[in-house]
C-alpha positions in Angstrom: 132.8 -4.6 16.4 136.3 -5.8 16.8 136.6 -6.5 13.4 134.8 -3.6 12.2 137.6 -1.5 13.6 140.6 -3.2 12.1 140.5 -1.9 8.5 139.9 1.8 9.9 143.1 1.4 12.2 145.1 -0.4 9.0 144.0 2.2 7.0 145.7 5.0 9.5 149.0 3.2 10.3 149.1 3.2 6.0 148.6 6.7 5.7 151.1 7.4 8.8 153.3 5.2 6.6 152.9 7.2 3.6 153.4 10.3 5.2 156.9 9.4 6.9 157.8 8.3 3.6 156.9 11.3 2.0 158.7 13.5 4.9 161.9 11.1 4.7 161.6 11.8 1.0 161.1 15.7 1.2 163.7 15.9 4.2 166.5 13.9 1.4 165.5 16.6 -1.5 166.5 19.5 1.0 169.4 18.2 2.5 171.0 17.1 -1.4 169.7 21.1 -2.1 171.6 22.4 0.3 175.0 20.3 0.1 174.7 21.1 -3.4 174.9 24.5 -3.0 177.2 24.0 0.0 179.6 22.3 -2.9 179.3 25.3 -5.3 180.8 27.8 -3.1 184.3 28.6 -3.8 184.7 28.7 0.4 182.1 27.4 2.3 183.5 28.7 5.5 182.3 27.7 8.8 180.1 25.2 6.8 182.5 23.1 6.0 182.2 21.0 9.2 178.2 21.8 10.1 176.4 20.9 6.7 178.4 17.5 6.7 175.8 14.2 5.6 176.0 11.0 7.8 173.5 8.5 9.1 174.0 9.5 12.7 173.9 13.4 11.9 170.5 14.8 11.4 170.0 17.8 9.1 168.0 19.5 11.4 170.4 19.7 13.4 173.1 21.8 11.5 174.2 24.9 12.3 171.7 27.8 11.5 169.0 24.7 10.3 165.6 24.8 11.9 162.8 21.9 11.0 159.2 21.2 11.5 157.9 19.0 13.2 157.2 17.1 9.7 160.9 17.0 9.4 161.0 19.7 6.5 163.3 22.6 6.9 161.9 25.8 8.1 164.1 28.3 9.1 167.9 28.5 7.3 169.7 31.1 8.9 173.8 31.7 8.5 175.6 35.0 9.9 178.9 35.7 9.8 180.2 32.3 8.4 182.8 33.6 5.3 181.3 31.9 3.0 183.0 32.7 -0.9 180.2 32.3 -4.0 176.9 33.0 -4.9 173.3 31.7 -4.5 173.2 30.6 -8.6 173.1 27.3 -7.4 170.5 27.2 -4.4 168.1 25.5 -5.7 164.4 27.7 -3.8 162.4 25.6 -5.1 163.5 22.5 -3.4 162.1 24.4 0.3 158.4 24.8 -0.3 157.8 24.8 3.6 160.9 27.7 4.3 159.5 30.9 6.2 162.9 32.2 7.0 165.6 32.6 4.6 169.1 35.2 6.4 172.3 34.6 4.9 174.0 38.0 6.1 177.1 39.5 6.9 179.0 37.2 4.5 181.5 39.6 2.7 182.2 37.1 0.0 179.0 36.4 -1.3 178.6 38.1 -4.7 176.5 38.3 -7.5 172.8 38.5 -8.3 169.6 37.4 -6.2 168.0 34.6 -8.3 164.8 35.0 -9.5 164.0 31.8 -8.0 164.0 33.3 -4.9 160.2 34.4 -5.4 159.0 30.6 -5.1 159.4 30.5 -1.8 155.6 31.4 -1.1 155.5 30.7 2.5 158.2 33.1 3.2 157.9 35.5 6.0 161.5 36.8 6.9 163.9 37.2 4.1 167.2 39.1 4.9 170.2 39.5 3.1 172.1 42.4 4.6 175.9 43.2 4.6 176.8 41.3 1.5 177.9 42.1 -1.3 175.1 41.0 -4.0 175.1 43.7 -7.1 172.1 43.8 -9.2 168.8 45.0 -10.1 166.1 43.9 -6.9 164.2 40.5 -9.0 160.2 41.6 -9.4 159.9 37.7 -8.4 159.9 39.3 -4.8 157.0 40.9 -5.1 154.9 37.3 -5.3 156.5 36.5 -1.3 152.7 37.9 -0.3 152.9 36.3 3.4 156.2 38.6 3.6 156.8 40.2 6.9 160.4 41.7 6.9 162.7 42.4 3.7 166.6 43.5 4.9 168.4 43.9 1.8 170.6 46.4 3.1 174.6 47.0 2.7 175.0 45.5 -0.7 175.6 46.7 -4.0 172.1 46.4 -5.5 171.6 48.9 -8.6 168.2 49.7 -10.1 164.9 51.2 -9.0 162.7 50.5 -6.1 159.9 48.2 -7.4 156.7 49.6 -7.5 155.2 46.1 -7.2 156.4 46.1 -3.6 152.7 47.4 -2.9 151.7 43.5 -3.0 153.6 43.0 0.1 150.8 43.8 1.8 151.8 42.1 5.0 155.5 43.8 5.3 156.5 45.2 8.6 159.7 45.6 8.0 161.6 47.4 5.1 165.4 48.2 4.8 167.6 48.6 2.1 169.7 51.1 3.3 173.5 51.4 1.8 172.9 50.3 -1.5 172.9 52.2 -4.9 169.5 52.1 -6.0 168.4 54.8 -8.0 164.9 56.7 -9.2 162.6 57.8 -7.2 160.3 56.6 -4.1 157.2 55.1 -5.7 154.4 55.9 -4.4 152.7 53.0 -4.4 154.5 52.8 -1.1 151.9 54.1 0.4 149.7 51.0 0.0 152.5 49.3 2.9 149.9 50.0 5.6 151.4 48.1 8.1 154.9 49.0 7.8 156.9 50.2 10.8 160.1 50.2 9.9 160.8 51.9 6.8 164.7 52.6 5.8 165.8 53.3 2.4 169.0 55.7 3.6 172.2 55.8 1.9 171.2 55.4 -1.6 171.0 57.6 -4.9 167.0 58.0 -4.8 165.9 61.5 -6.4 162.8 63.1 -6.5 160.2 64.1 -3.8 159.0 62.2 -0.9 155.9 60.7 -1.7 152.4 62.5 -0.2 151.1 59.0 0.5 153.6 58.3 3.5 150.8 60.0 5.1 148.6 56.7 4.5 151.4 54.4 6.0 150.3 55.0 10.0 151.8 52.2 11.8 155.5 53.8 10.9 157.4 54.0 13.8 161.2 54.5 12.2 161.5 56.5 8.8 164.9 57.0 7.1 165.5 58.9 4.1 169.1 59.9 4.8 172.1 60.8 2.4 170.3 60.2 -1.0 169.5 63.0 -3.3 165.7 63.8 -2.4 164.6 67.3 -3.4 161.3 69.4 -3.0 159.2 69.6 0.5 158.7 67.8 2.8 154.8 67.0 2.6 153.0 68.4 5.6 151.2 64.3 5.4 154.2 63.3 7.5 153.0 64.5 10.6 149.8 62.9 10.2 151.8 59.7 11.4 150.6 59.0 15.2 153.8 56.1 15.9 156.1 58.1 14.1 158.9 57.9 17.1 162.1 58.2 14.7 162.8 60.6 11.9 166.4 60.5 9.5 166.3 62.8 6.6 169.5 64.3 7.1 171.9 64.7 3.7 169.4 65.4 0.7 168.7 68.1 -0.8 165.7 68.6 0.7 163.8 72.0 0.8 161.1 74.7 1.8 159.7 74.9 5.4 158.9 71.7 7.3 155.2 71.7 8.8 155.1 73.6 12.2 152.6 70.2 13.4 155.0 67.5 13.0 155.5 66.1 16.5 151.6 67.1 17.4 150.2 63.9 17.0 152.9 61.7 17.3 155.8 60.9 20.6 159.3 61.9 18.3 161.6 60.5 20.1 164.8 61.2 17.1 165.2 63.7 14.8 167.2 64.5 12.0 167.0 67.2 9.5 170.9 68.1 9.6 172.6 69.3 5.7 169.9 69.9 4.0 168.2 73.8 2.9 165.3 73.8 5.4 164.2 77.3 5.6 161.6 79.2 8.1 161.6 78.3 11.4 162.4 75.0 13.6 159.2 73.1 13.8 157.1 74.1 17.4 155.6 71.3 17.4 159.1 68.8 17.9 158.4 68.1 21.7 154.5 68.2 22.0 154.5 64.6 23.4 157.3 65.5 25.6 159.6 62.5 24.2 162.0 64.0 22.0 165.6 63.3 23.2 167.9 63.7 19.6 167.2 66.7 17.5 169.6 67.3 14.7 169.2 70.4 12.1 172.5 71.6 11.7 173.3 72.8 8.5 170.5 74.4 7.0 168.7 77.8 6.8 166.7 77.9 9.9 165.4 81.5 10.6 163.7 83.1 13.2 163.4 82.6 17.3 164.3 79.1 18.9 160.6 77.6 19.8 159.7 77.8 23.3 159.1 74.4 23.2 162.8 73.5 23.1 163.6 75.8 25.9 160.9 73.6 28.2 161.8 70.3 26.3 163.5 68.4 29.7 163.6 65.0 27.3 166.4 66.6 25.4 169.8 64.9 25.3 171.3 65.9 22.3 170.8 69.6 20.7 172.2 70.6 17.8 171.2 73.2 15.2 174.5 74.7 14.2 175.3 76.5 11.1 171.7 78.1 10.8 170.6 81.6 10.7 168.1 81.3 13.6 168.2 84.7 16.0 167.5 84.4 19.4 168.7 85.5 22.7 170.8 83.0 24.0 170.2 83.3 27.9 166.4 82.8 27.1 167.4 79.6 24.9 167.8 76.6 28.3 165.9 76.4 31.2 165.4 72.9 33.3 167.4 70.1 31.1 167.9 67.5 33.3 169.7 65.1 30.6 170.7 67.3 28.2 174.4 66.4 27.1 175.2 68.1 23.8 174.7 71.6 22.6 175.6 73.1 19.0 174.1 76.0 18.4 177.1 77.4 17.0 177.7 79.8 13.8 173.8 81.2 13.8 172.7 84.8 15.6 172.5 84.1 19.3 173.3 87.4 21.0 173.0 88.6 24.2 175.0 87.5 27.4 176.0 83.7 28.5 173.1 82.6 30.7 173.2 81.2 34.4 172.9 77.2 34.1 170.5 76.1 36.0 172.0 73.3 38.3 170.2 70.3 37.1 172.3 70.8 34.0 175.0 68.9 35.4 175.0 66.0 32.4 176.4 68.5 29.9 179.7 67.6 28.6 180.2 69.1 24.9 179.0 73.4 24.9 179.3 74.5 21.4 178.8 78.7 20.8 181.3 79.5 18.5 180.4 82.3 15.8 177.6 84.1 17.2 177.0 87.6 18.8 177.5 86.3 22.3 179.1 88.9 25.0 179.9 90.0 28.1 181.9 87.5 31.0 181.7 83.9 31.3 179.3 83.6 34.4 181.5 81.6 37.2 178.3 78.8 37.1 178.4 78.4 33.3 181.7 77.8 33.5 181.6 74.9 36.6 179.6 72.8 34.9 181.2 69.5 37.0 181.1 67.0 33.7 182.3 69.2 30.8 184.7 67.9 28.7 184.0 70.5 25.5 183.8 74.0 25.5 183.9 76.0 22.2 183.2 79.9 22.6 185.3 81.2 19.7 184.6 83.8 17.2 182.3 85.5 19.6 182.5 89.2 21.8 183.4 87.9 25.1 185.7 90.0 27.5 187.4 90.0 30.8 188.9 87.2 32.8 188.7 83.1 31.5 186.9 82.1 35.1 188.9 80.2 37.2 186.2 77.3 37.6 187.3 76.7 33.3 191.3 76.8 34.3 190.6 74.3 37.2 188.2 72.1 35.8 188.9 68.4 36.2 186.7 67.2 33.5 187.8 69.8 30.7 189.5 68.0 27.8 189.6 71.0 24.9 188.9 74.7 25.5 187.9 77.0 22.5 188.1 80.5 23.4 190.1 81.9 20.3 188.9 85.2 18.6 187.1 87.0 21.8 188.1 90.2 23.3 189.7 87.6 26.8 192.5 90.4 28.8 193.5 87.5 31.1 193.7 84.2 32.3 194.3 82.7 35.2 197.0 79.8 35.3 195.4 76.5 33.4 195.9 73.9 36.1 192.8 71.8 34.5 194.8 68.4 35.0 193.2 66.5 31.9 193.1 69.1 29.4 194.3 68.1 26.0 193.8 71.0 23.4 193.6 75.3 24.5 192.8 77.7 22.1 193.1 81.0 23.1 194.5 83.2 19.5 193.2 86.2 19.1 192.4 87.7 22.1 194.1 90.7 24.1 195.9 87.9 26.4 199.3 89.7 28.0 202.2 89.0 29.8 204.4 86.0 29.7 204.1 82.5 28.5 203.7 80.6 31.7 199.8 80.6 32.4 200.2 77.2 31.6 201.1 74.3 34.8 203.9 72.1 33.7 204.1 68.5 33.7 201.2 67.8 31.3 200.7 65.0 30.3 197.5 65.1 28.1 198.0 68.3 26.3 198.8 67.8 22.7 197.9 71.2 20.8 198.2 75.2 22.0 197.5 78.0 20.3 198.4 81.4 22.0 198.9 83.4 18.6 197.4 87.0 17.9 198.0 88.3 21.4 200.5 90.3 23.3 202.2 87.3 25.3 206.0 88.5 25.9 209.5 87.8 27.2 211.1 84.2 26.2 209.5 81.1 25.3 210.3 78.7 28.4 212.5 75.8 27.9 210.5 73.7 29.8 208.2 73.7 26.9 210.0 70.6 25.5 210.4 68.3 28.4 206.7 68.9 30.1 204.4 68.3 27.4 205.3 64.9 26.0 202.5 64.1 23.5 202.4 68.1 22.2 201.7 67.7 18.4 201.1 71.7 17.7 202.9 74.3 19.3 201.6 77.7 18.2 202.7 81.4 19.4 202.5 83.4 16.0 202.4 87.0 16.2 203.1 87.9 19.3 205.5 89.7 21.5 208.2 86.9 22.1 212.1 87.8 22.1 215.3 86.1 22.9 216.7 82.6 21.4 214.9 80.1 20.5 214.8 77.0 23.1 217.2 74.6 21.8 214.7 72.2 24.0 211.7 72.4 21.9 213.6 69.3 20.0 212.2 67.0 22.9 208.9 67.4 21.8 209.1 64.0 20.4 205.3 63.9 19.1 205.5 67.6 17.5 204.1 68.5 14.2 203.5 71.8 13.9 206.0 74.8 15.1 204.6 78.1 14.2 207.0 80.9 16.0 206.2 83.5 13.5 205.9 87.0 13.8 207.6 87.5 17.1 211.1 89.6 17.7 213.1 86.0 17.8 216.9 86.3 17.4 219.8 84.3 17.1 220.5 80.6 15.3 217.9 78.2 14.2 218.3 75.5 16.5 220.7 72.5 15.5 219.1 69.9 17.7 215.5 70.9 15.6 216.9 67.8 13.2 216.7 65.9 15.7 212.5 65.6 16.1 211.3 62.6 15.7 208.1 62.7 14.2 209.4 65.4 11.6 211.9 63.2 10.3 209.0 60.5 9.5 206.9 61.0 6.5 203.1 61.4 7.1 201.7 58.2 6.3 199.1 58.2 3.3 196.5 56.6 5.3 197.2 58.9 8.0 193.8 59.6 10.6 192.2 63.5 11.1 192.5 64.0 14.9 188.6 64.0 16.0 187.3 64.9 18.8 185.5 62.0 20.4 182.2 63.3 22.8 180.8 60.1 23.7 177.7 60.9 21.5 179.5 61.9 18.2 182.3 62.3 16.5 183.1 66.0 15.8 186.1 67.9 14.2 185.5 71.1 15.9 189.6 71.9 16.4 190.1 74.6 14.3 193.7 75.9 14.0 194.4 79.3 12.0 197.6 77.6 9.9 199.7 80.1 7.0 199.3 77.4 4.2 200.2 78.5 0.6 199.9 82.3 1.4 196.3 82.5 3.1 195.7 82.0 6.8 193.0 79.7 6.5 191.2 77.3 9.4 192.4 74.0 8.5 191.2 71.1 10.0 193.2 67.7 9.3 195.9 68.9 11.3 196.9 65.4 11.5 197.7 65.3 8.2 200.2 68.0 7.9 203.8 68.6 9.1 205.6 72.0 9.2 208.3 75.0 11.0 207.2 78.1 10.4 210.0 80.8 12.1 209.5 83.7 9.7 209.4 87.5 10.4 211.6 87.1 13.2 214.9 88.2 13.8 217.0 85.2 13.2 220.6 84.8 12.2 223.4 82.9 11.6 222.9 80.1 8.6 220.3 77.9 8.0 221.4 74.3 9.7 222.8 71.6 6.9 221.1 68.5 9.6 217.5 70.4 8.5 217.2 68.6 5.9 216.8 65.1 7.8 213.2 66.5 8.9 211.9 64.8 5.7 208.6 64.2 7.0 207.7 68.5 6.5 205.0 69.6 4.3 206.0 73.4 5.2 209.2 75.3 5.7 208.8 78.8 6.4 212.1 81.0 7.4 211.3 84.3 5.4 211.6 87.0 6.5 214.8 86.8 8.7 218.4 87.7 8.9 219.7 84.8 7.9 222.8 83.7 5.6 225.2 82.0 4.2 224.3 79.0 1.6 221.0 76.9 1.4 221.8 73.5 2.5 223.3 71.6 -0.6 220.7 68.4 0.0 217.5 70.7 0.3 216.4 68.1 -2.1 215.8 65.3 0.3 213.1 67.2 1.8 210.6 65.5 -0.5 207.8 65.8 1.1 207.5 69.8 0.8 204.5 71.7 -0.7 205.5 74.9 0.9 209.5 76.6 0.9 210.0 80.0 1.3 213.2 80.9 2.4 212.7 84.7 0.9 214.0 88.1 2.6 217.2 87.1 4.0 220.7 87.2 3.1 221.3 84.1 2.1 224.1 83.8 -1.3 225.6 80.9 -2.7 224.2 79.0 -5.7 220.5 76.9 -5.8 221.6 73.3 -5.1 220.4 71.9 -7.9 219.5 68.8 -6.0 215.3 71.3 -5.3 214.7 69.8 -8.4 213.8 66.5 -6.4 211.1 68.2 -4.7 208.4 67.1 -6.9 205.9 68.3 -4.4 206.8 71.4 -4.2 204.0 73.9 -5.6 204.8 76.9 -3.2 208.2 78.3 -3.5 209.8 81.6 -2.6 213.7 82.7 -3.3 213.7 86.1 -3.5 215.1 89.0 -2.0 218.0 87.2 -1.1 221.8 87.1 -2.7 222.0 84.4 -4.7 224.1 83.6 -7.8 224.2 81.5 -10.9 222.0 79.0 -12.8 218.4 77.7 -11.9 218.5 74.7 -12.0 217.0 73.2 -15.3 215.1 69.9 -16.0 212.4 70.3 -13.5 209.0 72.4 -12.3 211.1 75.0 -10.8 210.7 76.6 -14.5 206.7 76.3 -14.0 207.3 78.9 -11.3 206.4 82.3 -11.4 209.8 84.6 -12.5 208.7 87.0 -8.8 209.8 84.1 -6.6 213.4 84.6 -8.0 213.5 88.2 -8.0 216.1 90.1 -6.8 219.0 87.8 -6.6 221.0 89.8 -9.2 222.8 86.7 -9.5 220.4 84.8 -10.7 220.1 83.9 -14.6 218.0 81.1 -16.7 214.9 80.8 -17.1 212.1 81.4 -16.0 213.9 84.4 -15.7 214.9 87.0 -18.6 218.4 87.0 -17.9 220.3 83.8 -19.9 223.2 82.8 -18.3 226.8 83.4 -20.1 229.9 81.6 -18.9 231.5 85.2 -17.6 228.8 85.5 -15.2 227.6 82.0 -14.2 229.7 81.4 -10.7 229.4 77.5 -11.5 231.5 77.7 -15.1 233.6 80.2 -13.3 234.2 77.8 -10.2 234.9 74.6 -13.5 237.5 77.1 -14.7 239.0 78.0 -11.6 239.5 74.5 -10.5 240.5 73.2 -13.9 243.0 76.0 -13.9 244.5 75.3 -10.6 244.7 71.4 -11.5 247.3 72.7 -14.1 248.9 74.8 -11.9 249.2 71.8 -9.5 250.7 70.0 -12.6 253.1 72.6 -13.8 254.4 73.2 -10.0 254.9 69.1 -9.7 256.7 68.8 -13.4 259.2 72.2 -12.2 259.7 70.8 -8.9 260.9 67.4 -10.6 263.0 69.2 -12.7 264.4 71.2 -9.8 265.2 68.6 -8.1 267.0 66.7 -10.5 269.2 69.2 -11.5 270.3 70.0 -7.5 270.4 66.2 -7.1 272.9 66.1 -10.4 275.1 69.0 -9.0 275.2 67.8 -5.6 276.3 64.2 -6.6 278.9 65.5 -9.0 280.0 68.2 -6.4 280.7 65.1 -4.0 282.2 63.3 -6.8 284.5 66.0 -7.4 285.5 66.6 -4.0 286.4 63.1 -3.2 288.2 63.1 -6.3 290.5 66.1 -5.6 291.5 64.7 -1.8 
């Protein structure tokens, strides 16, 4: 029995021999793979001290390696290493036993995925995201059938979506969002039965959305987003029972969205923001009592706001601005116990402001603006303990701003421009940093405002009926001001000399008030005026915690139109026009070479325009018309190449235009009446009797030869006296 054994216990040791061998062996081939690619890569990166080959140093060992218990590699997983190349030399078919293949977030890796990648048939995770691979997406892929999750997102991959992908069969997980990928959705999608996550967002796919999503009903995440998808969205969509996250937003997408999507399924996001979605917002959104982020801004939204919405206490975030649903907004909230965002702004919401109900107490960012809205701001509304964001512009609200808004702790900007406001209390609210009140029937003088702020960095009082002088104080409480703006009110004295303290000050729009006196000298003293805007310059947004919203807008005089402009931040200007101002215009103004705007029209103002005007070359905008002011055109203007808004008449000036630049693309009106003025673009030509700068040649060339004549006569004078007096002495000596 003994010996009977013995050739059965040979026989396994053997084949344990063989099999080490043949692991040792297959181990060797990998490792020479992957050093071989490692050696092909113009940087390896971190790689350069993990994938190095020793006796003591086992392979399985290396960073982002992972080995079966056989010894063959498994897993090969790299992130964030730097590496520089391509995968043109990995050789795929030297890993039969790989199931996981992520090289990601290497911004250096370029080029094409090899076809060889589809050899690797025991593949189950294969991701590839934030690279910067170009290229069609190889068929080959389609063979990985044991496939469970495919990220090929941020690249630069080109091409259509393969229709073979149906052969994944097992796929869980599909992204390829941020790519460039073109066509349309196949629909052969639908076959990907047990796919949950599906993202294709942030692409160029046209076309419809495929009725067979319907079929796909283990999707939990679907993402469509900014692509150019047209047509409806089919009513199959809601026949998803997992569906929990829905991102359609920026397409083109159109027609009325099923009223049953949400029914059978626990929506937990929503996005249907910029598209033309018409009829009304599905009822259906917050059946299953989940739904906590609904975006439809943007679109064409009609009707009443679902009662479902108004009873939805999941919400957080709410936002279907820029619609034209109708409904009255104190029926539109009721218990909201998380809500935190509202923008329902620039639709039909009339009636009056409703009383909050006081387990609303999360809301930080109240968006109206644009509706029918009137009546008071209800003390409650406005005590809201954690809002930081209140825009009720463009609306019909009246009487007094409540005091619970002008105390409020937590209140960071206040929109209230464009209402029917008579007063307001003094704004104590200690970490405000923007007020908007134009355009109301505000009177009375400027200080409503507390001083020593240090957070506030734009106001805008214009359009109202404010009065008496502008407060020094202005410029030495309010050190991080960038926009200062009291058009068109009621104004008067001097200008503070003070205002050049606002060290941080972009915009100075004093228009339209009954200003007198000087222009300022110390004005060429600001700071951040004398600085040109930087090209890569940032918008000042408005930063809610949730999103990030430009919502500021400021009224500005740009190029003749009051428009709403919104990358303040971008801009630089004075504005002092239809006041009252005198005396000339200050030669230091043009140190302030950072302005896009200067505006003094409209004033009393003379003498000459500063000769180096010129150096102000970063103006779009001069208009220095209806004044007094005489003198030539320095002809160093034509160095402002920028300059495509200008405006010189009704003023005194004399002479030339200056040739040899755009100011003779200009239209002949902004030179008008300045019967001085010849040259084109004008009619007038210039002739040497009337051009004040030949004249002033002529004069001075005559008065050099005056100068001469006067020195030759008083050389001749004096040598004849010198003679006669030396020869009188002479002769009187001689005579003694």
């Amino acid at each position: 029995m003994h010996h009977s054994k013995f050739p059965t216990l040979f026989l396994l040791q053997l084949l344990f021999f063989f099999s080490t061998l043949i692991s040792i062996s297959c181990t060797e081939s990998e490792v020479q793979a992957l050093l071989a690619w490692k050696s092909s890569l113009k940087d390896p990166g971190c790689l350069t001290q993990k994938w190095s080959y020793n006796i003591s140093n086992n392979p399985c060992h290396w960073e982002g390696i992972q080995c079966s218990e056989a010894g063959s590699i498994r897993n090969l997983s790299i992130s964030s290493c730097m590496i520089d190349g391509t995968l043109d030399k990995f050789n795929f078919s030297s890993f039969p036993n790989l199931t996981r293949f992520e090289v990601t977030n290497q911004q250096n890796l370029h080029g094409e995925i090899p076809k060889e990648i589809g050899t690797l048939s025991n593949l189950l995770v294969l991701s590839l995201l934030s690279n910067n691979l170009s290229g069609e997406i190889p068929a080959t892929i389609s063979n990985l059938s044991k496939l469970t999750y495919l990220d090929l997102s941020v690249n630069n991959l080109t091409g259509e979506i393969l229709t073979s992908l149906e052969n994944l069969s097992n796929l869980e997980l599909l992204d390829i969002w941020g790519n460039y990928l073109t066509g349309t959705i196949p629909r052969s999608i639908g076959h990907l039965t047990r796919l949950t996550f599906l993202n294709l967002g942030n692409n160029e796919l046209n076309g419809p959305i495929p009725l067979e999503i319907g079929n796909m009903t283990a999707l939990v995440l679907v993402d469509f987003s900014y692509n150019n998808l047209r047509w409806e969205v089919p009513a199959t969509i809601a026949q998803l029972p997992q569906l929990s996250q829905l991102y359609l937003e920026d397409n083109q997408l159109n027609g009325s969205i099923t009223p049953y999507l949400g029914n059978n399924s626990f929506l937990d996001e929503i996005n249907l923001s910029n598209n033309n979605f018409i009829g009304l917002v599905p009822p259906s959104l917050c059946t299953g009592g989940k739904l906590k982020f609904l975006w439809a801004s943007n679109n064409n939204f009609n009707g009443l706001l679902p009662n479902t919405l108004k009873n939805c206490t999941s919400l957080i975030i709410l936002d279907l601005g820029t619609n034209n649903i109708r409904s009255d907004i104190s029926q539109t909230f009721d218990v909201h116990p998380n809500l935190a965002v509202v923008d329902l702004s620039q639709n039909h919401f009339y009636g009056r402001l409703p009383t909050l109900n006081s387990t609303m107490n999360l809301l930080h960012f109240v968006s109206l603006e644009e509706n029918g809205i009137y009546g008071e701001i209800p003390p409650d509304f406005a005590d809201m303990s954690q809002l930081e964001y209140l825009f009720l512009d463009n609306n019909c609200l009246t009487g007094e701003i409540p005091k619970e808004l002008a105390t409020s702790t937590a209140l960071r900007v206040l929109v209230l421009s464009n209402n029917n406001f008579s007063s307001v209390p003094l704004i104590q609210a200690p970490n405000l940093e923007s007020l908007h009140l134009s355009n109301n029937k505000l009177v009375g003088i400027f200080p409503l405002l507390q001083r020593n702020w240090s957070n506030l960095r734009m106001i805008d009082i214009g359009e109202n009926k404010m009065s008496e002088e502008i407060p020094s104080w202005i410029g030495s409480n309010f050190p991080i001001l960038q926009v200062l703006r009291l058009r068109s009110n009621q104004f008067n004295g001097y200008i503070p000399p003070q205002l050049s303290m606002l060290n941080k000050l972009r915009w100075l729009d004093l228009s339209n008030n009954n200003l007198n006196g000087p222009i300022p000298h110390s004005f060429s003293h600001m700071p951040s005026l004398i600085v040109k805007t930087a090209s890569n310059q940032s918008y000042i947004y408005i930063e809610s915690g949730y999103v990030d919203i430009i919502k500021e807008n400021i009224k500005l005089t740009w190029k003749g139109k009051v428009v709403p402009y919104l990358p303040i931040a971008l801009l630089k200007g004075i504005d002092l026009s239809c006041n009252s101002l005198s005396g000339e215009i200050p030669e230091d103004i043009v140190k302030l070479q950072g302005l896009n705007l200067l505006n003094l029209s409209r004033n009393q103002l003379s003498g000459m325009i500063p000769q180096n005007i010129g150096n102000l070359t970063s103006l779009e905008v001069l208009d220095l018309s209806i004044n007094h002011l005489s003198g030539i055109i320095p002809p160093s203007i034509s160095r402002l190449t920028s300059l495509d808004t200008l405006n010189l008449s009704h003023n005194k000036l004399t002479g030339q235009i200056p040739s040899g630049s755009q100011l003779q693309t200009f239209n002949p009106s902004v030179f008008s009446d300045n019967n001085g003025l010849c040259g084109f673009p004008l009619s007038n030509n210039c002739s040497t009797s009337n051009n004040p700068i030949v004249q002033a040649v002529k004069n001075e060339v005559g008065d050099k030869k005056l100068e001469v004549i006067w020195v030759i006569c008083s050389v001749i004078l004096g040598f004849v006296i010198g003679f006669w007096v030396y020869f009188g002495v002479l002769f009187w000596k001689v005579s003694l």
